[in-house]
ZARO-201607 format. One record per residue (C-alpha): residue number from 1; x negated, y, z negated; residue in one letter. Coordinates in steps of 0.001 Angstrom, whole numbers, plus 500000, padded with zeros to 6 digits. Each point is the difference from the previous one (the first is absolute). Layout:
N
[site NUM [X Y Z] a],
...
//
This chain:
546
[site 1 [463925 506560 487417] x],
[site 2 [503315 498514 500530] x],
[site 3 [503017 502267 499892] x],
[site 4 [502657 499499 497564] x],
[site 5 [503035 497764 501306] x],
[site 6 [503335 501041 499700] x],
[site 7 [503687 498584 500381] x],
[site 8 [499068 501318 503988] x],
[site 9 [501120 497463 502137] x],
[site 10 [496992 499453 501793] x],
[site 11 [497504 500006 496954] x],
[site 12 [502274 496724 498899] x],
[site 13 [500254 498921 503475] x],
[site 14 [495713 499965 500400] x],
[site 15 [499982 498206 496651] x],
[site 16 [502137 497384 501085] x],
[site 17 [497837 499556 503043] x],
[site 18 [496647 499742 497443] x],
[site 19 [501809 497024 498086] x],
[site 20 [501290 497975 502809] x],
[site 21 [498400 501173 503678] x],
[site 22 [500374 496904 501630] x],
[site 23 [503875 499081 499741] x],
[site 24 [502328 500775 502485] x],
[site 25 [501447 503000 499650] x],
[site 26 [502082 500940 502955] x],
[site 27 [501335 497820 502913] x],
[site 28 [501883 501462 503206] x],
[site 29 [500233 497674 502663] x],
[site 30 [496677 498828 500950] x],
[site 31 [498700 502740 497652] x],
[site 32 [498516 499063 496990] x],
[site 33 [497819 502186 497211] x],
[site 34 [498387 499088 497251] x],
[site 35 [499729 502302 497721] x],
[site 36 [496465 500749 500490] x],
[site 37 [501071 500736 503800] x],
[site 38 [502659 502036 498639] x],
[site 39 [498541 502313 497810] x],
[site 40 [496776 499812 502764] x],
[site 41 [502075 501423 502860] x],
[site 42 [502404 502235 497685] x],
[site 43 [496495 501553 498977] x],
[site 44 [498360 500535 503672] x],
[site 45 [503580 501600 500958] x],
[site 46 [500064 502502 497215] x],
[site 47 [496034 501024 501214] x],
[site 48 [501746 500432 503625] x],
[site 49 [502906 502163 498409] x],
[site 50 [497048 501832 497817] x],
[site 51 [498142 500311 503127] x],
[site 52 [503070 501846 502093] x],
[site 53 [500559 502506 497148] x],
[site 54 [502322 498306 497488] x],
[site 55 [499816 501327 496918] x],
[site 56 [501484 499185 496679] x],
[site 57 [503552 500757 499692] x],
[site 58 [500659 500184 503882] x],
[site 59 [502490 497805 501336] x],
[site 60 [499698 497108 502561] x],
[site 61 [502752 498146 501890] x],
[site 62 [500904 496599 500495] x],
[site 63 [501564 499521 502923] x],
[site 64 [499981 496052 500274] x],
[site 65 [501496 496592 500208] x],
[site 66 [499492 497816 496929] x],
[site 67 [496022 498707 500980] x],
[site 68 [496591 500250 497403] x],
[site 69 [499333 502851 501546] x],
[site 70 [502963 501762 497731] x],
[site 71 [498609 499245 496736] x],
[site 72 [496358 500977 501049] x],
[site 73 [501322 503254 500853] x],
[site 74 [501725 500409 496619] x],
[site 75 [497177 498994 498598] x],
[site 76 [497635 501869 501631] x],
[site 77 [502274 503061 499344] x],
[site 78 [499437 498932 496106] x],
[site 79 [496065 499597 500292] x],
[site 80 [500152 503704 501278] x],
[site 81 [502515 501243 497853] x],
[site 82 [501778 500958 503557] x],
[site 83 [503912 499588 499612] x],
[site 84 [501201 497140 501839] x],
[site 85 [503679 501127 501699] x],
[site 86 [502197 496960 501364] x],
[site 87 [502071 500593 503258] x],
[site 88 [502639 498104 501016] x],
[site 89 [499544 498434 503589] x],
[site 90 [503797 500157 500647] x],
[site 91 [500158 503770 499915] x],
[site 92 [501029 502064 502979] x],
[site 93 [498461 503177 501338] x],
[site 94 [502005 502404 497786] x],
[site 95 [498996 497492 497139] x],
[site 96 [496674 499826 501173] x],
[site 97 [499510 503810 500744] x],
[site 98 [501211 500676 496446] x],
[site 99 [498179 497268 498073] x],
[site 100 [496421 501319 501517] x],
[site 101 [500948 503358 499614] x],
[site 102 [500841 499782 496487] x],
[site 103 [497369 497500 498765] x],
[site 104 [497274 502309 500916] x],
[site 105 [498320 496945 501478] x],
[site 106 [496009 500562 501194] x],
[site 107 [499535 496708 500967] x],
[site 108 [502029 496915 501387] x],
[site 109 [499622 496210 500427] x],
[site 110 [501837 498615 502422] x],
[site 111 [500700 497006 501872] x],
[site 112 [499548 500731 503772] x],
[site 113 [503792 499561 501158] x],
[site 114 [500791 503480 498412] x],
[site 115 [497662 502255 502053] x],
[site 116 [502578 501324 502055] x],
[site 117 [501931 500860 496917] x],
[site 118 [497469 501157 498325] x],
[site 119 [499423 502070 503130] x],
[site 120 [503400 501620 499748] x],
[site 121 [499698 501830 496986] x],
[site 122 [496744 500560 499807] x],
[site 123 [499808 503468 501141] x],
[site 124 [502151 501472 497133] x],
[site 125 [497378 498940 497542] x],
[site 126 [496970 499875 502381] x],
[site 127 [498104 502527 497587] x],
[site 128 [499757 497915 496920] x],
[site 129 [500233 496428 501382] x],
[site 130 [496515 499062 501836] x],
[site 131 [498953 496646 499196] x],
[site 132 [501856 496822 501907] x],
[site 133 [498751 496781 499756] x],
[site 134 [502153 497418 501902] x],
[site 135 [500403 496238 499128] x],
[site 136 [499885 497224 502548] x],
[site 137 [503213 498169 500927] x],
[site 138 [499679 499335 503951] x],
[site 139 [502333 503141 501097] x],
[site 140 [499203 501463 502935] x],
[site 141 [499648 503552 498795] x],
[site 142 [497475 502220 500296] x],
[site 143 [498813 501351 496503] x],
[site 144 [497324 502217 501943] x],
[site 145 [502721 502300 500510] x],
[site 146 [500552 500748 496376] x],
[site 147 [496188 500396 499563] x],
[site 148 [500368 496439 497755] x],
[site 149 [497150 498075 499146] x],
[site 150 [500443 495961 499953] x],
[site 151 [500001 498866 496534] x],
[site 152 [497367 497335 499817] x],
[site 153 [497489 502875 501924] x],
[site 154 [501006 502093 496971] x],
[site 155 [498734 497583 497229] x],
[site 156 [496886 498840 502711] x],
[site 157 [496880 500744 497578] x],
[site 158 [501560 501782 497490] x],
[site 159 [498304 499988 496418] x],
[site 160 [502211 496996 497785] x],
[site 161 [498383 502091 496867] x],
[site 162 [502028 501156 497290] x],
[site 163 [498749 503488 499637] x],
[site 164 [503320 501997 499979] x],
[site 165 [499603 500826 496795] x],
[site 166 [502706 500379 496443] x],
[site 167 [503231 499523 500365] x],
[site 168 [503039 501020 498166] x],
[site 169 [503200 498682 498624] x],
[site 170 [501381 502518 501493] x],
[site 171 [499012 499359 503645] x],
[site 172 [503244 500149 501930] x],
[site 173 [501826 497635 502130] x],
[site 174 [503079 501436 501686] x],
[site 175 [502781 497899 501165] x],
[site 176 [502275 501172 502570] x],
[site 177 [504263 498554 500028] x],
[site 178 [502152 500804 502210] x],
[site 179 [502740 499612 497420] x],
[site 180 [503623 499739 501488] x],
[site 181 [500048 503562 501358] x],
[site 182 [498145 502638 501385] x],
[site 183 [496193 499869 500903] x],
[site 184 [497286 497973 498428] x],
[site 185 [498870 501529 496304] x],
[site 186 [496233 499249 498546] x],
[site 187 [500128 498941 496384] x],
[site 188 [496540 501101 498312] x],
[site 189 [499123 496669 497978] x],
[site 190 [496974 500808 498225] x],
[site 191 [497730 496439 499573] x],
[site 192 [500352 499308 496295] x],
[site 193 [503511 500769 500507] x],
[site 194 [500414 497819 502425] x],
[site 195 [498074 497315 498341] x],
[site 196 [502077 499591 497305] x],
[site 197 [503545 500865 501457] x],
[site 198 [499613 497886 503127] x],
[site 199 [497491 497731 499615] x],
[site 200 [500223 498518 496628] x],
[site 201 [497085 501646 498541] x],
[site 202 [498397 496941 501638] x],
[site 203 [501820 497720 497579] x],
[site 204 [502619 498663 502324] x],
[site 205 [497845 496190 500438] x],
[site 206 [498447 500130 496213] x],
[site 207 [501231 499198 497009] x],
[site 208 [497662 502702 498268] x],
[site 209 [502224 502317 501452] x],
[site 210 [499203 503510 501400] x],
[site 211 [497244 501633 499953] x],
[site 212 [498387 502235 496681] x],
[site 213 [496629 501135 502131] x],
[site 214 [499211 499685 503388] x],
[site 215 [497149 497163 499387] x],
[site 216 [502757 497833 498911] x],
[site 217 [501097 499470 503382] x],
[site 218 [497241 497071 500484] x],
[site 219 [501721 498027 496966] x],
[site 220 [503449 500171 501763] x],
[site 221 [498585 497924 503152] x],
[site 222 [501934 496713 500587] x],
[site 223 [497544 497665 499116] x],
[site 224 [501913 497640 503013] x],
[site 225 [500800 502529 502542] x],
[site 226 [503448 499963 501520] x],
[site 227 [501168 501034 503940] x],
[site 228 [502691 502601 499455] x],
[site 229 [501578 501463 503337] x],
[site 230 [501703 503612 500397] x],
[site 231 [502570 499670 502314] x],
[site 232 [500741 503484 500467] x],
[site 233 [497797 502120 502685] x],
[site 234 [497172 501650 497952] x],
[site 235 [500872 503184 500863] x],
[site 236 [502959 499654 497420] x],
[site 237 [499016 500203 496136] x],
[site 238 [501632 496265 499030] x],
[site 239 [497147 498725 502628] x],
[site 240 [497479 502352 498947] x],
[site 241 [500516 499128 496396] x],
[site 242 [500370 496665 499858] x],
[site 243 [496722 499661 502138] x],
[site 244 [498318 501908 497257] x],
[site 245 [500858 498260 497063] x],
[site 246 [499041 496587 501602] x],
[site 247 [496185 501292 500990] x],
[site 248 [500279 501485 496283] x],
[site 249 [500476 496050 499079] x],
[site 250 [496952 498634 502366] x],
[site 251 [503117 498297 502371] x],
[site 252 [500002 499728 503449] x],
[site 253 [502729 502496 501995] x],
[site 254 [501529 498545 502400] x],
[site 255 [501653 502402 502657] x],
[site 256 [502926 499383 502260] x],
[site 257 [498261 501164 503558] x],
[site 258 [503293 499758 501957] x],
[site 259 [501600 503519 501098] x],
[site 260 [503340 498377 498982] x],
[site 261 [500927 497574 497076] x],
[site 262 [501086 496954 501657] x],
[site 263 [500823 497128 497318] x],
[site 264 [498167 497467 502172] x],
[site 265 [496974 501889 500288] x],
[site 266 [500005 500625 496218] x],
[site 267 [500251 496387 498964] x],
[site 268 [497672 498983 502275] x],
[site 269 [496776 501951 498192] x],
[site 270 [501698 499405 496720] x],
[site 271 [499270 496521 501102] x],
[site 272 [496419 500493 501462] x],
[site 273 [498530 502372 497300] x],
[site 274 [501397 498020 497462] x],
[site 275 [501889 502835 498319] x],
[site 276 [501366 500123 496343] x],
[site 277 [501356 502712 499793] x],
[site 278 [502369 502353 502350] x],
[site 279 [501255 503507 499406] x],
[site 280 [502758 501763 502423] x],
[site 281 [502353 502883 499999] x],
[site 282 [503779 499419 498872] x],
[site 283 [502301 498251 502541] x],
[site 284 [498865 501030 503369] x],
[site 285 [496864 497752 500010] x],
[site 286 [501392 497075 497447] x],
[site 287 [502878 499457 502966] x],
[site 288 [497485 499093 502656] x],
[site 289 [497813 497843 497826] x],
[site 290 [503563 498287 498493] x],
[site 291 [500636 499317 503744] x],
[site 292 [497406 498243 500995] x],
[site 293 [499531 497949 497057] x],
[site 294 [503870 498820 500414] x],
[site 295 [500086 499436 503749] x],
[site 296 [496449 497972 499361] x],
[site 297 [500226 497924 496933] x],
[site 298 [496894 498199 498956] x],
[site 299 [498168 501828 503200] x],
[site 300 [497275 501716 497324] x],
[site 301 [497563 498265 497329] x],
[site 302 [500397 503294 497568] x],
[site 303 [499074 498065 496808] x],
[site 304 [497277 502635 499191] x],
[site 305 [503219 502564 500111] x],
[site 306 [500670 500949 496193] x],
[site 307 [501382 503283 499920] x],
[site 308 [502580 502040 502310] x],
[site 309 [500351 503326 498922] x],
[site 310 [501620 503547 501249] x],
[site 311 [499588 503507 498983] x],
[site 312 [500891 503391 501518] x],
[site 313 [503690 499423 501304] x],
[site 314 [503187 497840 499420] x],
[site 315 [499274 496137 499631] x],
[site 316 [503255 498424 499304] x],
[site 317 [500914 497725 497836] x],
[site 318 [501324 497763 502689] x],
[site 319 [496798 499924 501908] x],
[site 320 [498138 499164 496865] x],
[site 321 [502047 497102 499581] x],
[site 322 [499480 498843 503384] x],
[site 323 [496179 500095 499256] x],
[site 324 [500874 498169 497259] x],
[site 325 [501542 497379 501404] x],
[site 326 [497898 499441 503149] x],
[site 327 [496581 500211 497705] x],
[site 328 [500922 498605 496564] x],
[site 329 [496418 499956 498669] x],
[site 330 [499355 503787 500931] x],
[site 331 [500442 502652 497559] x],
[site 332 [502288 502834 501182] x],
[site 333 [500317 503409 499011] x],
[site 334 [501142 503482 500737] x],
[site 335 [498788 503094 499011] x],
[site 336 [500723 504069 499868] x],
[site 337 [497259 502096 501273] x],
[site 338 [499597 503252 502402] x],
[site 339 [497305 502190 501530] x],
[site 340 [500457 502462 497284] x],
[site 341 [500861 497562 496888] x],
[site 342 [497665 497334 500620] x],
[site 343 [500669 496726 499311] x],
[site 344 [502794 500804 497221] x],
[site 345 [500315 496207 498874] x],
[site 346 [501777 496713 500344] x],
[site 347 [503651 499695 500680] x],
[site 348 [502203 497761 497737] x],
[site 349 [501886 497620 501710] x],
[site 350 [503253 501344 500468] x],
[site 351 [503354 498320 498319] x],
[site 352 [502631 499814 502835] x],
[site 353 [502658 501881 497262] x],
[site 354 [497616 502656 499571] x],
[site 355 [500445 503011 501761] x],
[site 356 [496209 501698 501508] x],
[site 357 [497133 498929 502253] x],
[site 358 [498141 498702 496890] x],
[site 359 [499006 501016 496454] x],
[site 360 [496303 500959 498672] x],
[site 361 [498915 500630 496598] x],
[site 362 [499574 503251 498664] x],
[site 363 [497088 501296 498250] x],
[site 364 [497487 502838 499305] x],
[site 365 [499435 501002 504042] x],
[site 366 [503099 498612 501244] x],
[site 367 [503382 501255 499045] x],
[site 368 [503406 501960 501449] x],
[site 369 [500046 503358 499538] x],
[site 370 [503031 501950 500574] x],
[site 371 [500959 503489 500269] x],
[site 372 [501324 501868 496694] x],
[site 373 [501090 503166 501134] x],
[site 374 [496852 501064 501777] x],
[site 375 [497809 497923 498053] x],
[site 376 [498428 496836 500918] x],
[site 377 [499922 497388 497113] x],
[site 378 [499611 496481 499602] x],
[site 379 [503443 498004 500044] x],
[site 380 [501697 498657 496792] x],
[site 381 [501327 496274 499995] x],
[site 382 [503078 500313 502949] x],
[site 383 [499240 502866 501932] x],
[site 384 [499022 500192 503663] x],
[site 385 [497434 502242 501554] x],
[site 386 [496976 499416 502340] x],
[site 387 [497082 497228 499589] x],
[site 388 [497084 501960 499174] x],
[site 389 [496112 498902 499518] x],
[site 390 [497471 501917 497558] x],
[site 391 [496239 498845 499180] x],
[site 392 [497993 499236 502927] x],
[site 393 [502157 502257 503596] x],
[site 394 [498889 502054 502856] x],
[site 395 [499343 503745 499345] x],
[site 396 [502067 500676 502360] x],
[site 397 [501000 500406 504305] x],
[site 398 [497351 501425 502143] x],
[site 399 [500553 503854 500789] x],
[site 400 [503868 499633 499019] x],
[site 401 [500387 501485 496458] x],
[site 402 [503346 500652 500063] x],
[site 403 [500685 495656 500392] x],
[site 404 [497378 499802 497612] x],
[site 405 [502072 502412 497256] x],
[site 406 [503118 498002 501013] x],
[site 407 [498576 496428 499644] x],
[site 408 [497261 500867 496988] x],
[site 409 [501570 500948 497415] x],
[site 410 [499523 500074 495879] x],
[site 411 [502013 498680 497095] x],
[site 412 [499618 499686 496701] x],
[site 413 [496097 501282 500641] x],
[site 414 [498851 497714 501994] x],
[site 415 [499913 499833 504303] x],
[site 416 [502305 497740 501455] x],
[site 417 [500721 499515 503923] x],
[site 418 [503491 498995 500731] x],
[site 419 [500346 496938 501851] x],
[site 420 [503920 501382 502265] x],
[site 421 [500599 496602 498476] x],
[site 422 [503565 500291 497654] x],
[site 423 [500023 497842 496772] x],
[site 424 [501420 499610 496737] x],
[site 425 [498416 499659 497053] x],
[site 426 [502096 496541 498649] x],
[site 427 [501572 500392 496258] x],
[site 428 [496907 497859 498744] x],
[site 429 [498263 502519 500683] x],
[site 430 [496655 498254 501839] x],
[site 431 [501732 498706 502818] x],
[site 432 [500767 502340 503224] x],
[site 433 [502338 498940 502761] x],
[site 434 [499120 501808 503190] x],
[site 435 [502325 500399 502685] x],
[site 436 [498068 501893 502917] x],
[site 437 [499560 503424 501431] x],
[site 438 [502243 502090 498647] x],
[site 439 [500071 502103 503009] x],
[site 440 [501634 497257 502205] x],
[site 441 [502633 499968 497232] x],
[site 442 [503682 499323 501156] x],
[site 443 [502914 501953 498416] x],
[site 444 [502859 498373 500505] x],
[site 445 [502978 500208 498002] x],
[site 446 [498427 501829 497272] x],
[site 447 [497532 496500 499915] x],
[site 448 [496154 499887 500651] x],
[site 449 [499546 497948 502279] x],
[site 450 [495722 499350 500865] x],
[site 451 [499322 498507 503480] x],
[site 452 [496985 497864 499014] x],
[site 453 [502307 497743 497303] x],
[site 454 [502886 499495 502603] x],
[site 455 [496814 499556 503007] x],
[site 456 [498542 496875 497806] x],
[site 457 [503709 498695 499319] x],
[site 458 [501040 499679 504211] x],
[site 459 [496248 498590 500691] x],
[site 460 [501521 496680 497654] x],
[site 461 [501892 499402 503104] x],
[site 462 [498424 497876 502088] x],
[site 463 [500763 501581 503406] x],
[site 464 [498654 502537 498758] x],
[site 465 [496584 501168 501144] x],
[site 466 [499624 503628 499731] x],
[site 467 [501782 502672 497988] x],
[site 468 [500527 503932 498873] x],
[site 469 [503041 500924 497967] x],
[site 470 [501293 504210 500565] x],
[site 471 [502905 501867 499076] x],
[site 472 [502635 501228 502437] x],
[site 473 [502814 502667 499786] x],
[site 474 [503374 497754 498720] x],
[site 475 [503478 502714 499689] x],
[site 476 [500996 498050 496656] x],
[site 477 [496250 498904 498060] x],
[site 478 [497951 503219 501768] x],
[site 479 [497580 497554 500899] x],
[site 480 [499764 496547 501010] x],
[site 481 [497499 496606 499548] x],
[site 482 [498722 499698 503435] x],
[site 483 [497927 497036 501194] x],
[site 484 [497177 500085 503162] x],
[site 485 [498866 496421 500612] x],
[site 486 [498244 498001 502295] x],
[site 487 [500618 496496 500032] x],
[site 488 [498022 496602 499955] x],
[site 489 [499949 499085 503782] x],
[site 490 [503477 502131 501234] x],
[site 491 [501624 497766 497096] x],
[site 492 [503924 501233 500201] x],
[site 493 [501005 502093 496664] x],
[site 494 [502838 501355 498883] x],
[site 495 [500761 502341 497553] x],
[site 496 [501882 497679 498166] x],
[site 497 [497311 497928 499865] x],
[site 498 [497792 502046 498613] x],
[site 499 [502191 501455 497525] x],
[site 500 [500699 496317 498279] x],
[site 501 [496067 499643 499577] x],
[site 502 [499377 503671 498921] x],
[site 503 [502332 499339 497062] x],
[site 504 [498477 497447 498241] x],
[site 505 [497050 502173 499575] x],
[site 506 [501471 503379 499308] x],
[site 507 [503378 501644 498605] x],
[site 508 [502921 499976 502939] x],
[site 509 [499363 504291 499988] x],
[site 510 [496288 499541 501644] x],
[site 511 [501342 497573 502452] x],
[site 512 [499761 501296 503506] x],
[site 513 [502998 501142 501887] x],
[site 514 [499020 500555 503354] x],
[site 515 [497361 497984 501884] x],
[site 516 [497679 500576 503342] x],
[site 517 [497950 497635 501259] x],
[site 518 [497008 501249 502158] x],
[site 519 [496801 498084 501595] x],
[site 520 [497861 501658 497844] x],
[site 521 [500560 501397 496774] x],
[site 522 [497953 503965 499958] x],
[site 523 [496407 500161 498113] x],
[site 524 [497499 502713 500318] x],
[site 525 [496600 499461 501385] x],
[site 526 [499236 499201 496208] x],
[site 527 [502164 497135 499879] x],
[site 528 [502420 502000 497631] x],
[site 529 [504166 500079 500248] x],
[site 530 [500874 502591 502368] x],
[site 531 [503267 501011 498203] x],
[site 532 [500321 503100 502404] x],
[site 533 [500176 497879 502930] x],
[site 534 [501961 497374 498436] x],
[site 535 [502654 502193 499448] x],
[site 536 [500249 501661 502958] x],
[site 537 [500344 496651 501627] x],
[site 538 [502787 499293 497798] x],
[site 539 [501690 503261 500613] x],
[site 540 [500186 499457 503902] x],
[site 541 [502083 497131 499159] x],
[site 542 [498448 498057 503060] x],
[site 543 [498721 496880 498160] x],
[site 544 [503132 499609 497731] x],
[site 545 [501292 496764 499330] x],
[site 546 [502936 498624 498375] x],
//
């Protein structure tokens, strides 16, 4: 008899497959998967991982590039109700050490160029991490010495039966983020959860909307599927997500297979695959893609292209109007999201007198809530407090309770998870206004000042190509609006400058007054504002201009 389905993400994944096995489903470089192929290999690897000792509920790394192999790891992970754990390929040996320590990895899929990092930390979890299996990518490393077996060997007659047995909706997924400080944390996304808060509910391409069981997932297949490309690497939940809710739809994922995001590159498979739609993270990827479209006009046929979109960090308004303008007939949009929120929703456009990154509308599971002397409640029409999600969240960060009693909190009887985000309820009172992380926050002459706001305001300027906004000691306002920025091709800038184009977009007290320009503005390995680094650049006063 066949077992029950549930909102498990590979139950609606497998009957997905059933209704369409022979579209495309994934396409990296000269790899291509139907979805027949998918689920086929996705179900021989999850035998392999069954066959090493993985058991339900034991965790397995991926250690990769952006390649098919990714997703049939997740999804083999899901077949076996293993937890899937993403690692980010940028990390460093500390970062490393910690991250494989802490996941309580067993297993890890890999791509062959990191088996003498893998090799580094190994010994310090040696005991509970025994199964390797290394991906092909022509390095000349030897995985023997990690004991690694070569990933199409692994799946090499290996059972494509489903026989893993019932599933759950609450099946975990766990997402590690590096955040903007301190070492990577693993939010605990349970499936359904994540199903609804992330994914749509697999809604996002119907017009019936989410989900009510999980057999309605076949009736929310595009009847005309669409090629949708992640342009993130997949070991970042925007990728990871996005992916999902296209093979939810029936589409065809198309994945960037660069290590870097070069505009050209981009265009070019937009081009070839025929894409329609594209999703990227804030401003660091739209400026390449901006850059190569300008310096080539009329170099691409994108008239497939449809929709632009960006979730997960800062997309400025003045990017999104240079989208605009170079791609009239695409649809653009920005939208708030994080690896413990989900995908929170879309972003009004935002009116240049307005103050704020962007408004959202209130409702049941969104809201502000703000502190009342000890007590967390939701805001009343004008007050500010922190963004905050209810509903469908994580349960929590893996083996850290006391973030988890600091970031999951209750109010008025129900769970919330607070965002960092500051916002303000707006006197209508179903409108918010939300201004960034409130722990970046600027105090400067009794003024808030929030980094992100004044961040989106320099990047109008158009030598301006890179950008993180900190506060620095100042004898008369305690603190000062300090600019980091790297400019479009060593572009001169002065502060001057960038003062007249910061105030037409925000009041004169946000507008910086000091500015240093570096080569390269600080990120962590995540891709996140390094606001620590940023300021200690500013403070060494090297890279000050006038």
């Amino acid at each position: 008899m066949p077992s029950a389905k549930h909102f498990n993400i590979a139950d609606l994944l497998e009957m997905v497959t059933d209704a369409v096995p022979d579209r495309t489903a994934l396409v990296c470089a000269e790899q291509r998967a139907t979805y027949r192929e998918l689920d086929t290999r996705a179900s021989q690897l999850a035998h392999f991982l069954r066959s090493r000792g993985v058991r339900p509920g034991q965790h397995v790394g991926l250690y990769l590039y952006n390649c098919n192999e990714y997703l049939e790891g997740v999804l083999a992970c899901f077949k076996l109700r293993a937890v899937p754990v993403n690692v980010n390929y940028r990390y460093v040996r500390d970062e490393l050490e910690y991250m494989f320590d802490n996941a309580d990895m067993v297993a890890c899929i890999h791509h062959r160029e990191f088996v003498p990092h893998i090799a580094e930390v190994h010994a310090s979890v040696a005991s509970r991490l025994h199964t390797f299996i290394s991906v092909e990518d022509g390095s000349a490393t030897d995985p023997q010495s990690i004991g690694a077996i070569e990933y199409e060997q692994a799946l090499a007659g290996q059972s494509a039966e489903r026989d893993f047995g019932e599933r759950s909706d609450d099946d975990l997924f766990i997402l590690y983020t590096g955040g903007t400080t301190g070492m990577p944390k693993g939010v605990l996304w349970p499936h359904k959860a994540i199903f609804f808060a992330a994914l749509g509910g697999g809604g996002m391409m119907s017009a019936d909307g989410p989900c009510q069981k999980p057999d309605d997932i076949v009736s929310r297949i595009s009847p005309q599927p669409i090629a949708g490309m992640p342009l993130a690497p997949l070991m970042h939940g925007a990728c990871w997500w996005y992916a999902m809710i296209q093979l939810l739809a029936g589409n065809k994922v198309v994945l960037n297979p660069h290590r870097h995001l070069i505009g050209e590159q981009v265009w070019d498979l937009v081009e070839k695959e025929q894409v329609n739609a594209v999703s990227i993270v804030g401003d660091a990827m739209a400026v390449p893609l901006l850059e190569a479209l300008e310096t080539h006009p009329g170099r691409w046929n994108l008239s497939a292209l449809f929709n632009v979109g960006s979730g997960g960090a800062v997309f400025s308004e003045a990017k999104q109007e240079r989208f605009r303008t170079l791609l009239p007939n695409v649809f653009v949009y920005n939208s708030f999201g994080s690896s413990e929120s989900g995908a929170t929703g879309p972003v009004a456009p935002r009116d240049p007198s307005a103050s704020g990154l962007g408004r959202m509308m209130q409702s049941e599971f969104l809201d502000v809530l703000v502190d009342d002397n000890g007590r967390l409640r939701r805001a009343r029409p004008g007050e500010t407090g922190i963004l905050a999600r209810s509903g469908h969240i994580p349960i929590g960060y893996y083996k850290d309770p006391e973030k988890t009693a600091k970031t999951f909190v209750e109010a008025d009887g129900k769970q919330w998870i607070l965002t960092g985000d500051a916002a303000t309820l707006e006197e209508d009172g179903s409108t918010m206004t939300v201004f960034g992380r409130g722990s970046n926050c600027i105090e400067s002459g009794g003024e808030k000042v929030f980094p992100e706001e004044v961040e989106q305001a320099i990047k109008a300027h158009p030598d301006v190509l890179d950008a993180l906004v900190v506060g620095t000691p100042d004898e008369r306002w305690g603190n000062k609006v300090t600019a980091v920025i790297a400019t479009r091709g060593n572009q001169p800038l002065t502060l001057a400058s960038l003062q007249q184009e910061a105030r037409k977009h925000i009041a004169g007290y946000k507008v910086p007054r000091e500015l240093h320009i570096v080569a390269e503005v600080p990120r962590t390995p995540s891709g996140k504002p390094n606001y620590v680094k940023a300021k200690e650049l500013a403070l060494s006063g090297s890279h000050r201009v006038a």
